[in-house]
Z-matrix of the N, CA and C atoms (Angstrom, degrees):
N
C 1 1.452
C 2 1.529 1 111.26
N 3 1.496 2 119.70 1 -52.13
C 4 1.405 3 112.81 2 178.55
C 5 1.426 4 126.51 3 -69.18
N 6 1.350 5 101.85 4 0.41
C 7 2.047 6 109.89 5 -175.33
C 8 1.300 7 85.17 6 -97.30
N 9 1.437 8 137.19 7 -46.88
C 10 1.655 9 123.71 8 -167.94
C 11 1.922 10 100.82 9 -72.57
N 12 1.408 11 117.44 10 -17.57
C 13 1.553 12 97.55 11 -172.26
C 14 1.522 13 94.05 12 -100.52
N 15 1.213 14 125.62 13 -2.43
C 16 1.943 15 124.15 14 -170.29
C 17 1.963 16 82.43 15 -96.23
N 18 1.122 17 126.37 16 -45.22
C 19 1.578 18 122.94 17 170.22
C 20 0.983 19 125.74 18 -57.85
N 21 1.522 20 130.97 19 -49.52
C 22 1.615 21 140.17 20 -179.61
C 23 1.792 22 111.57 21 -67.65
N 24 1.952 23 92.15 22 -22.22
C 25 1.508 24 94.91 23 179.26
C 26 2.034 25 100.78 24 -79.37
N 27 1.282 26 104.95 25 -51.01
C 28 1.430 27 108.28 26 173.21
C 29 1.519 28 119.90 27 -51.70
N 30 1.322 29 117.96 28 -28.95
C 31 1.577 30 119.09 29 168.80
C 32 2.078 31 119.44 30 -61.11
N 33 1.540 32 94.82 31 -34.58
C 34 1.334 33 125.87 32 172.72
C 35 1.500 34 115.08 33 -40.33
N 36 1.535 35 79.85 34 -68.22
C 37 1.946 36 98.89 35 -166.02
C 38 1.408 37 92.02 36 -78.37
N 39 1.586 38 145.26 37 -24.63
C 40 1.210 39 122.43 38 173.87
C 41 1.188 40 133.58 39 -69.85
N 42 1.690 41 92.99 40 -27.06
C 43 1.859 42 104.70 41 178.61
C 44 1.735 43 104.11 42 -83.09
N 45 1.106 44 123.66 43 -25.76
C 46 1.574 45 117.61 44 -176.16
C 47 1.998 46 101.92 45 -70.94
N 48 0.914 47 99.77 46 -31.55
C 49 1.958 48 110.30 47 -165.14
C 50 1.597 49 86.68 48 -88.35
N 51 1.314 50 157.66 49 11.16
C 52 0.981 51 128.56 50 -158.28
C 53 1.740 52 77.87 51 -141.27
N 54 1.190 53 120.48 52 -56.72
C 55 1.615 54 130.65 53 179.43
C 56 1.786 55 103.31 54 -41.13
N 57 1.786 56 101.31 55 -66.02
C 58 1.529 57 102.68 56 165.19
C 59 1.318 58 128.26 57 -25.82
N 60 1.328 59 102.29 58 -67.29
C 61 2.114 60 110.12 59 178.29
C 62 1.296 61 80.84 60 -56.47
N 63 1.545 62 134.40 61 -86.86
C 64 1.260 63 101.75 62 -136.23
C 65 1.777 64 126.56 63 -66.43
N 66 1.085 65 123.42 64 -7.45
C 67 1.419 66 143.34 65 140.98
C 68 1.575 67 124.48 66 -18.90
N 69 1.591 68 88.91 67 -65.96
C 70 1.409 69 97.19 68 -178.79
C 71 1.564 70 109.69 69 -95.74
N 72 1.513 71 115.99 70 19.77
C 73 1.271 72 125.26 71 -152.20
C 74 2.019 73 125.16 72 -24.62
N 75 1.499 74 87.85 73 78.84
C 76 1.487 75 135.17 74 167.98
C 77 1.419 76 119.54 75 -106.09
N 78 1.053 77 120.99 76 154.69
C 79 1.633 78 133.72 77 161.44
C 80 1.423 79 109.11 78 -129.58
N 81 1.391 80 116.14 79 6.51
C 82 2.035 81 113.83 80 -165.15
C 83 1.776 82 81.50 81 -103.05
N 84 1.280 83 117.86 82 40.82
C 85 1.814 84 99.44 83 178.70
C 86 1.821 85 94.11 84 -110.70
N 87 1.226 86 109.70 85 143.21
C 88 1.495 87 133.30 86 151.83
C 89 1.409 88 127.95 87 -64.67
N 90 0.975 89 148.30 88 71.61
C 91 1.719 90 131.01 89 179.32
C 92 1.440 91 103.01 90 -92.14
N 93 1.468 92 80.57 91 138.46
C 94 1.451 93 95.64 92 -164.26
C 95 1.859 94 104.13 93 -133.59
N 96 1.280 95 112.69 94 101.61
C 97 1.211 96 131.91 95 166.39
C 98 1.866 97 125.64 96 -29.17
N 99 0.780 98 134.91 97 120.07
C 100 1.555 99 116.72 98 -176.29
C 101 1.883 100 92.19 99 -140.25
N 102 1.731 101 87.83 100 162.96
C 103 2.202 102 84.23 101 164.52
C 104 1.601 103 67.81 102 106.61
N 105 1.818 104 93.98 103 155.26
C 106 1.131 105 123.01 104 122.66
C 107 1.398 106 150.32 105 -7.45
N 108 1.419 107 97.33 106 -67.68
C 109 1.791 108 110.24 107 179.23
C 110 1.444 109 94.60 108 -93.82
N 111 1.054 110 122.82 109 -23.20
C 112 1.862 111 112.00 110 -164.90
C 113 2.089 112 106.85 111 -64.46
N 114 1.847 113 95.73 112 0.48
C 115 2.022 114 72.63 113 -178.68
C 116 2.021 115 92.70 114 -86.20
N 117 1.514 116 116.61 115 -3.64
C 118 1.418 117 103.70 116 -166.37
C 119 1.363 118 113.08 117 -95.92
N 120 1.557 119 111.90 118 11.47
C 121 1.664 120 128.91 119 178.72
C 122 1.525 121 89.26 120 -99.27
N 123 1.484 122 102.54 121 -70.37
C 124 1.750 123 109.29 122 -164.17
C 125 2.238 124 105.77 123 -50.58
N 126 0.775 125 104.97 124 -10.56
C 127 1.227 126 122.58 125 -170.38
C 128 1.809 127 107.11 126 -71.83
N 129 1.416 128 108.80 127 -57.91
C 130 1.109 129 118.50 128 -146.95
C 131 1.937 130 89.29 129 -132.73
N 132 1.526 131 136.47 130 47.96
C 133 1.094 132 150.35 131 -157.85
C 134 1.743 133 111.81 132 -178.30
N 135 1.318 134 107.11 133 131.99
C 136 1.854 135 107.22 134 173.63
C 137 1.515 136 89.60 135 -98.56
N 138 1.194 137 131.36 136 -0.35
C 139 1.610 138 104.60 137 -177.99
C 140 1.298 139 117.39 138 -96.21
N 141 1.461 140 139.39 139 -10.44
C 142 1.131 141 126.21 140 158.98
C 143 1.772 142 120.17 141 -95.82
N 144 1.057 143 95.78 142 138.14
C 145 1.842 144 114.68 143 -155.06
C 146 1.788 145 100.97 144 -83.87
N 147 1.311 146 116.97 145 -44.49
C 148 1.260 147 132.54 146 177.03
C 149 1.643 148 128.56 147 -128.84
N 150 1.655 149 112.78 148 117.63
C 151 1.680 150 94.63 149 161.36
C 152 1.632 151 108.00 150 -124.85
N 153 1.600 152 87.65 151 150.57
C 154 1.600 153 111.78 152 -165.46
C 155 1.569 154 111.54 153 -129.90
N 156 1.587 155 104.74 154 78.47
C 157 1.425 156 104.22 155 -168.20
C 158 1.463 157 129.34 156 -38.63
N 159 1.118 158 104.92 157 -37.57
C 160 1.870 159 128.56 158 169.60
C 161 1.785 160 122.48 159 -103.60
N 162 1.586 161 97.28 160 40.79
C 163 1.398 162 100.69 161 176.26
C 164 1.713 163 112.31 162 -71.72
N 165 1.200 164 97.01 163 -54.17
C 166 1.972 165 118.47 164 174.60
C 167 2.346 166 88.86 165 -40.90
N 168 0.926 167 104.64 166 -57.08
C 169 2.095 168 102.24 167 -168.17
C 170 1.091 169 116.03 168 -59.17
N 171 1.859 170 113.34 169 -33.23
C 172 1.289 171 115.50 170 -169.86
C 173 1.517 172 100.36 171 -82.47
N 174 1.024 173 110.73 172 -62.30
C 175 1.941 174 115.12 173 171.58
C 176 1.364 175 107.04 174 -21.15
N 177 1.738 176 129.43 175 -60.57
C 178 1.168 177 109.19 176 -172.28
C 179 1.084 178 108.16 177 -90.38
N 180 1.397 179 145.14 178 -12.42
C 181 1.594 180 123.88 179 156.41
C 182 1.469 181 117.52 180 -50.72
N 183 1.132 182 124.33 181 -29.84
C 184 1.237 183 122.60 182 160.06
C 185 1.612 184 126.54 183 -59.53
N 186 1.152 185 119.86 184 -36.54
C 187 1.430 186 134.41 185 -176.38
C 188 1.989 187 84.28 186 -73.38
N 189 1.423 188 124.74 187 -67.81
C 190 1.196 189 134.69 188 -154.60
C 191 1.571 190 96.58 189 -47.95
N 192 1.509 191 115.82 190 -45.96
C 193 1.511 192 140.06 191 -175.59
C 194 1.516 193 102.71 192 -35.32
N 195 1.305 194 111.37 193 -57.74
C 196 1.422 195 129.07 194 -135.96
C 197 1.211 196 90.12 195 -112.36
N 198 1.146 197 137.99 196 -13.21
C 199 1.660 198 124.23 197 159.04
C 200 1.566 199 120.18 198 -115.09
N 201 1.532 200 114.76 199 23.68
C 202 1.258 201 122.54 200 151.16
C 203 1.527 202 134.44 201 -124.00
């Protein structure tokens, strides 16, 4: 049961990233995985290019940076 809902979730994130490009109909885009669960998508997927478990921490140390 949990390999068909960790798959149907990976079927998910492939069709949303693929609809996007063609949307913005580009190929120069980055997706970039973040979270916890995002290394078990980027893992088992060619459409995300980068994961950065602490992308969301570094962003706001930067925000924190820049207003102290």
């Amino acid at each position: 049961m949990q390999s068909g809902i960790v798959n149907g979730y990976i079927g998910q994130v492939e069709y949303l990233i693929k609809a996007i490009l063609k949307e913005l109909n580009t190929k120069n885009v980055k997706v970039i995985a973040t979270g916890g669960l995002g290394r078990i998508i980027y893992n088992e997927t060619d459409c995300i290019d980068v994961y950065d478990p602490d992308l969301a921490f570094k962003g706001m140390k930067i925000i924190y940076d820049r207003n102290n």
